[in-house]
PAVEXLUM-187512 format. One record per atom (N, C-alpha, C): x, z, y. Coordinates in steps of 0.05 Angstrom, whole numbers, plus 5000, padded with zeros to 4 digits. Layout:
BEGIN
XZY/...
//
This chain:
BEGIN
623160136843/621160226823/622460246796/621360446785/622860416751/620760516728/620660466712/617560496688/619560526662/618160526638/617660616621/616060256603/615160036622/612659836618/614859666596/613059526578/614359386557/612759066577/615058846582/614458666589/614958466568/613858226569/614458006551/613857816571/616557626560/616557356571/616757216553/614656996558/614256706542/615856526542/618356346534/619056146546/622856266555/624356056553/626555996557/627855816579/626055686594/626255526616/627155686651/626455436669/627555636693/625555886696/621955756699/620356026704/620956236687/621656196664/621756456649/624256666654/625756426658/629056546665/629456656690/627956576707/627056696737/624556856739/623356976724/622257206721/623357446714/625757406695/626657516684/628357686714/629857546728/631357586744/629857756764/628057646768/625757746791/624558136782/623758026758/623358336746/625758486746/627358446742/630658626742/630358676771/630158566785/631658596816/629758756825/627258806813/625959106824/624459236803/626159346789/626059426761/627559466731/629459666740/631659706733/631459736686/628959916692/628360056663/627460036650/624559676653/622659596639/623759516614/622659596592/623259346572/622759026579/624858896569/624258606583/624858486557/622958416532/623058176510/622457906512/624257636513/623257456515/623757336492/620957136487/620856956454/621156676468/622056726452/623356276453/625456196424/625156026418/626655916396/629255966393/630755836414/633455946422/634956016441/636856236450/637856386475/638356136485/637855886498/639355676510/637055576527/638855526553/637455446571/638055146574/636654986574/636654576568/636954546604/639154456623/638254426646/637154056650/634354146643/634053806648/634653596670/634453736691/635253596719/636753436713/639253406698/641653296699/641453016675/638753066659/639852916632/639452586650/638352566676/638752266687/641152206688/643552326682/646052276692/647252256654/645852346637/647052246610/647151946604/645751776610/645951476602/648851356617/649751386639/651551346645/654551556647/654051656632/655951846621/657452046645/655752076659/656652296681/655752656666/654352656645/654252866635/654152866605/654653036592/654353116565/652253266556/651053356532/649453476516/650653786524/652653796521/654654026524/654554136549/654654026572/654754056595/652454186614/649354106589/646954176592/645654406589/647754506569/646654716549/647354916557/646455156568/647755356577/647155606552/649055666542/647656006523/647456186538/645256326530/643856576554/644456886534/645756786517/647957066504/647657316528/649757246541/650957436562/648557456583/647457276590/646057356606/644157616604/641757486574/641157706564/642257986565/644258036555/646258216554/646058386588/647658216596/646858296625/645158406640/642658356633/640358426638/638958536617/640058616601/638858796593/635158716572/635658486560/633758376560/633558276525/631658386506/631358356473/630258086472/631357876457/631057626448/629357596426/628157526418/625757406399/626157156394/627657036374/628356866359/625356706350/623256626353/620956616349/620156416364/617256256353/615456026363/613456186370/612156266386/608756326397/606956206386/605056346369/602756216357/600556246365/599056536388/597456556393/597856916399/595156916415/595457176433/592457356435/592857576428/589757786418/590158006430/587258126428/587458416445/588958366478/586558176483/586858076519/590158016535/591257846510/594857906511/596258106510/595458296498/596658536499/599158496467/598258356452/599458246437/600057956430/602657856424/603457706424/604257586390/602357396380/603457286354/605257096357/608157216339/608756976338/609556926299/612356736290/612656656272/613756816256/614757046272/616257256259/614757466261/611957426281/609857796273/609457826297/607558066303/607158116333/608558236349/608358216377/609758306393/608158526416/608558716412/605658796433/607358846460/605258776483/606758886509/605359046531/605559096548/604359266577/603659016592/604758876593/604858606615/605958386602/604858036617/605857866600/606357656613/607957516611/609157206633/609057076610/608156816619/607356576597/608456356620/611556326608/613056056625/614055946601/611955856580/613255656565/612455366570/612155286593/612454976589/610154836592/609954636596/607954396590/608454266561/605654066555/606853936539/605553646537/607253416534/606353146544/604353056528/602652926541/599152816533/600252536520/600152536479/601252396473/599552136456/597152066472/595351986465/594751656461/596551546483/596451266490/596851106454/595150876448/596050756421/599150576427/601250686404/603450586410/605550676428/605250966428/607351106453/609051186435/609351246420/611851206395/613551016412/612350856411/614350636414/616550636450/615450856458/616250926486/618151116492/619451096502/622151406497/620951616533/619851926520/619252026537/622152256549/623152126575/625352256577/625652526588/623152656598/623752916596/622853156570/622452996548/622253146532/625553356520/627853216536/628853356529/632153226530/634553266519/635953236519/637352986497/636052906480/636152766456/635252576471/632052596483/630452346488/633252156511/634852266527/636652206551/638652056532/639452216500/641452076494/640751866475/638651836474/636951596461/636651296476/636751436513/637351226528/638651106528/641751286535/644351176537/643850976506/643751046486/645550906463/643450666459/640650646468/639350406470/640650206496/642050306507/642050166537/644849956527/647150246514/649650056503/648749866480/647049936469/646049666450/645749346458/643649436477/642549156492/644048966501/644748736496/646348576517/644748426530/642348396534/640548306554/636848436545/635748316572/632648336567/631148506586/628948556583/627648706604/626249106587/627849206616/627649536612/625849516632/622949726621/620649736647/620350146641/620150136660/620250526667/617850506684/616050766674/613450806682/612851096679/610451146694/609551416686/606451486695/604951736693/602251616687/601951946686/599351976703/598652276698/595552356679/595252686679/593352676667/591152696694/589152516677/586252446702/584852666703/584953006690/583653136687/585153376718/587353226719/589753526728/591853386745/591053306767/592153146788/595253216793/595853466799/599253696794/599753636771/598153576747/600253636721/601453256709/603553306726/605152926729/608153046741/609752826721/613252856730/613852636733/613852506765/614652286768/616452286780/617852456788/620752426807/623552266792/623852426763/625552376752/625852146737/623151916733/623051586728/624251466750/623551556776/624851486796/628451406798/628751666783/632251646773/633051526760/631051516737/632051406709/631651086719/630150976732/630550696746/631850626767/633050766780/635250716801/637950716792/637450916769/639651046754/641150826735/639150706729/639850506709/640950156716/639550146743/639849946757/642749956762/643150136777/646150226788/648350286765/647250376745/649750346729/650050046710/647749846706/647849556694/649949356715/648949546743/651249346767/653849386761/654649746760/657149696752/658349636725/657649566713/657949426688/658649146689/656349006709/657248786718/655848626703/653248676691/650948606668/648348626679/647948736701/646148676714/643448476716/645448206720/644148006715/642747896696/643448036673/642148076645/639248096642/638848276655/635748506656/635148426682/631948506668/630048406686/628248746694/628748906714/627249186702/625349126717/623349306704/620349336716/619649606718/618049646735/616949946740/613649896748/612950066724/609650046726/608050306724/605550316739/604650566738/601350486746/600050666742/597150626748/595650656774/597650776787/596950796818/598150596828/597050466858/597650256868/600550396890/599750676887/601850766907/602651036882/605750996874/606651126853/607951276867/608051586858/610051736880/608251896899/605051876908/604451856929/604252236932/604952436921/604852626921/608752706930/609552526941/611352576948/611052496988/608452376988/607952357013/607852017023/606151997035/606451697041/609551547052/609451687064/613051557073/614451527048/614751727029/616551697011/616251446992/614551406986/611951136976/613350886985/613150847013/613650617023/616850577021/618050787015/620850747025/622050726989/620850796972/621550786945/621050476943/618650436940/618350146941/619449946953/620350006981/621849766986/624849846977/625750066968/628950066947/628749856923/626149886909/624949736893/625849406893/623849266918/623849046926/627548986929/629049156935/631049156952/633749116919/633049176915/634149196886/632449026861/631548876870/630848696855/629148756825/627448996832/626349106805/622749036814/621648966791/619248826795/616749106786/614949096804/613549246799/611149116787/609549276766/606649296756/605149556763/603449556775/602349706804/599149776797/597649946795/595149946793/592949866771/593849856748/592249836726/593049986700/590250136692/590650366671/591350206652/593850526636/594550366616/592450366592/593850176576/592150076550/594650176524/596850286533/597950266506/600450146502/602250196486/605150026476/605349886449/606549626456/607049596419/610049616425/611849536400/614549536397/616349426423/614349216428/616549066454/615248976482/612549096478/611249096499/609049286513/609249256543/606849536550/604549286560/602649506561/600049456550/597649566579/597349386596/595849506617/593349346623/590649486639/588349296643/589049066656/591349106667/591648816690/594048646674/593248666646/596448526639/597048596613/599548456603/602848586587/603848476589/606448586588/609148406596/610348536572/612748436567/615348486542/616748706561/617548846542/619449046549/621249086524/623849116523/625449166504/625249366506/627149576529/626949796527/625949966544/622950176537/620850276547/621250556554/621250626581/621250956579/619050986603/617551176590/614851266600/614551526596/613351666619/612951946623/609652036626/607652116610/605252196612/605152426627/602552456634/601952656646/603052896623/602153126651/602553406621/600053586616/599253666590/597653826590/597754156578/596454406569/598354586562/599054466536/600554826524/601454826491/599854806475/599754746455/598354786430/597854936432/598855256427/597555556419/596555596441/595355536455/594155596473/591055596470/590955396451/588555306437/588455576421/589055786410/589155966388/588956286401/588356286436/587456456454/584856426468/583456586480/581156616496/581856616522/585156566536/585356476561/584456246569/582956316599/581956016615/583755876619/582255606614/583755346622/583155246651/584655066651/583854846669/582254616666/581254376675/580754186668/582153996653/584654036663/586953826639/587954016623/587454206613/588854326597/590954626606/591254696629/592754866635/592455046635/593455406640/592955536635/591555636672/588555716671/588055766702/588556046712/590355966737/591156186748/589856196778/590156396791/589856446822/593056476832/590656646853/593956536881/595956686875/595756886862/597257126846/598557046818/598656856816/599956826786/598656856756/596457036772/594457146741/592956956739/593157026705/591956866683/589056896696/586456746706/583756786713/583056966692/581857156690/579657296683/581457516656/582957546659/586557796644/586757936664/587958186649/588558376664/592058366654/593858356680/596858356670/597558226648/596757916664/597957676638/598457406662/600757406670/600757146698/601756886672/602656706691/603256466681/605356386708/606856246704/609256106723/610355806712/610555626735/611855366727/609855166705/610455096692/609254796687/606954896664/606055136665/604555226640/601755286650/602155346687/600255336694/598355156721/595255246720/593454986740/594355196757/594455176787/594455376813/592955286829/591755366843/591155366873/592755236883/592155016899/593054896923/593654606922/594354366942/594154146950/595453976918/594153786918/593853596899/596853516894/599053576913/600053396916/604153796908/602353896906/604054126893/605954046866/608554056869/609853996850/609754076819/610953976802/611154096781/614354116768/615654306779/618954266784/620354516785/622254536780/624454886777/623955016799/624054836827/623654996846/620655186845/618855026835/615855176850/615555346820/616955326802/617255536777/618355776790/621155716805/623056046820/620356116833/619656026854/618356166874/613656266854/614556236840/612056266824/613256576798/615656476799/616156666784/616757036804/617757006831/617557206847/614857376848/612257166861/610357226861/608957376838/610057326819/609257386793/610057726780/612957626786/613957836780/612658136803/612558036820/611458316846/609758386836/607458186830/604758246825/603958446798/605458296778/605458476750/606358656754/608858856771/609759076778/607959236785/606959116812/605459186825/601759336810/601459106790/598459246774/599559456759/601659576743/602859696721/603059836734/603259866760/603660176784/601360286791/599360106785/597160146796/595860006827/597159876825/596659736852/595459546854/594359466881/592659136878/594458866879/595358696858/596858516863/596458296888/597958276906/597258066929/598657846945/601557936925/603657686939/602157446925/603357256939/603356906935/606056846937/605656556931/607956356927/607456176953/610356086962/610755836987/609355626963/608855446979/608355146961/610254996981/612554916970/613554666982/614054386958/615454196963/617153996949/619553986956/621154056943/624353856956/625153806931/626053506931/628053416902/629653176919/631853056904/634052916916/633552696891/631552476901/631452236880/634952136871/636352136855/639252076858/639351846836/641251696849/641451486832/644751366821/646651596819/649051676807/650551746820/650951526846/652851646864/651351616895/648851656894/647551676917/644851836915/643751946933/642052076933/639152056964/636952126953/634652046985/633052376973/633452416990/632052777000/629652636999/627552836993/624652756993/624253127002/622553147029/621853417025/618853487032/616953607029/614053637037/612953897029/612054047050/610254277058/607754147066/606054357074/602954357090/603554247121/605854267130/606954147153/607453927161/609153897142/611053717140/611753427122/612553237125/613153117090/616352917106/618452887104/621052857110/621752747089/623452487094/624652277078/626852167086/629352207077/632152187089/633451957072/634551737088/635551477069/637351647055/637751427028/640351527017/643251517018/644551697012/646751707024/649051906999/651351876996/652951966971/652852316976/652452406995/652452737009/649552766993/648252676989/646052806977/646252826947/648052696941/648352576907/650352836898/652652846924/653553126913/652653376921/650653426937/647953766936/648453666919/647153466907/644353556876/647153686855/648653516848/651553676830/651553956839/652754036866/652954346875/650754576872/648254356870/646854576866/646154606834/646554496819/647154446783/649454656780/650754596793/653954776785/652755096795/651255156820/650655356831/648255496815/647055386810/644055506800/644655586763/646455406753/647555566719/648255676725/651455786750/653456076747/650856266745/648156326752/646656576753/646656636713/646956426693/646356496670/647956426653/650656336666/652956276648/654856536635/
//
């Protein structure tokens, strides 16, 4: 197929960056403008491997220069403020942007509400928050590090708990080889009595007893109340924590608030099985920006961003042709909990839910597929 259609993409991340791809690959001639702050793609996956110096800031950062280029695709140097004339236009910091069609893959953003979460380092906010770890961690010569995470009660999918998983295995394993270990006391706390459990009950039981197994103490089942400087703050408790890293639930953007697109209950942008924005005409959403259809227990991760961004992309082609949009997205899970030089597959469909001990072959996928999945934008 080939048009004449002016597209805009929201966002600099994988969904956006995999829309982008998706629209090219059947659609040679659209205009394709994406706004985002800067041509650079942050690959977060990896910043669990910055505290122990298996990666760099550098190493993370991919420039999407060429890519762009490549594809053929106008950059908008620009923040998104808000969106009029049923998204047909796009405000941003530098003026409007008008389009034919619109993908909104900018992101989540963390529910930063708790009193005293200041005091908490949220590590997927980004690449800084990772190197804030490391240089708190070489500080410490003893004490207790507690890692937690906590979703929103409004939006059961909108929670990133895989990657605390890392950052406490992660950290364990590298205090051993240090040989300081014995120092710290870690704790892992969360509000569910079964943390993880959207990774499937097996995975649950088998996290936990790595847990037990490694000598990290859990606080299990009571909402939190809050952080001060050196301690978390729960109904069933507080304990001291020196150094705190906690992951909230997510809810949408700000400017989101500054549109007449439906929400969700926690905040998200509500879509159907098609990617579209509920109640828009040729305006989808992909990856962590939006609520979807389907099991409670649906990820919120690069993978289910690619395969949301396909769907997406067909569908918006597909209405701009005139057609009835009707693809969908697979819903699966697969991530490789890794903990520097080892790795435990976690995988789950409507089928299925598969849990593989860990083993160093999994620790290097997750690298190969890091090394494999940038060459598309290097």
């Amino acid at each position: 197929m080939t048009s004449p259609f002016r597209i805009t993409i929201i966002g600099a991340g994988f969904g956006a960056l995999s829309s982008v791809r998706e629209i090219r690959k059947r659609d040679r001639e659209a205009e394709i403008t994406l706004i985002a702050p800067r041509a650079e793609l942050h690959y977060l996956p990896g910043i669990i491997w910055i505290p122990s110096g298996l990666r760099t800031r550098e190493q993370l950062i991919v420039p999407l220069d060429s890519f762009f280029q490549r594809m053929n695709v106008r950059h908008v140097a620009a923040e998104v403020t808000g969106l009029r004339n049923g998204g047909r236009l796009v405000d941003t910091t530098v003026g409007e942007i008008p389009n034919d069609a619109l993908v909104i893959a900018s992101g989540g953003r963390f529910i930063k509400k708790l009193p005293g979460i200041e005091h908490a380092i949220t590590p997927c906010e980004g690449i800084a928050a990772a190197e804030k770890i490391r240089d708190r961690l070489q500080a410490l010569q003893e004490g207790t590090i507690a890692v937690g995470f906590a979703g929103n009660p409004n939006e059961p999918t909108a929670v990133r708990g895989g990657p605390m998983f890392e950052f406490l295995f992660g950290i364990d394993e590298q205090l051993r080889r240090e040989r300081r270990r014995d120092k710290f006391e870690l704790v892992f706390f969360n509000p569910s009595s079964e943390p993880g459990n959207r990774l499937g009950p097996k995975a649950v039981k088998q996290l936990l007893a790595e847990m037990k197994r490694r000598d990290i103490r859990t606080h299990l089942g009571h909402k939190m109340k809050g952080f001060e400087a050196n301690r978390v703050l729960t109904e069933g408790g507080s304990f001291p924590a020196d150094l705190i890293l906690f992951m909230p639930g997510m809810t949408g953007n700000a400017w989101f608030d500054q549109t007449e697109l439906a929400r969700s209950p926690g905040g998200l942008l509500q879509a159907d099985a098609q990617c579209r924005v509920a109640g828009t005409e040729h305006v989808y959403v992909v990856g962590d920006s939006g609520s979807f259809p389907g099991p409670d227990w649906m990820p919120k991760q690069a993978h289910m961003a690619d395969l949301q961004a396909a769907a997406a992309a067909e569908n918006l082609l597909t209405g701009l042709h005139g057609g009835t949009p009707s693809a969908t997205f697979k819903i699966e899970l697969i991530c490789i909990i890794d903990a520097i030089d080892h790795g435990t597959l976690v995988f789950r469909n409507a089928q299925r839910q598969i849990i593989l001990p860990p083993t160093r072959l999994f620790h290097w996928i997750k690298r190969l597929f890091e090394s494999t999945y940038l060459k598309k934008y290097r």
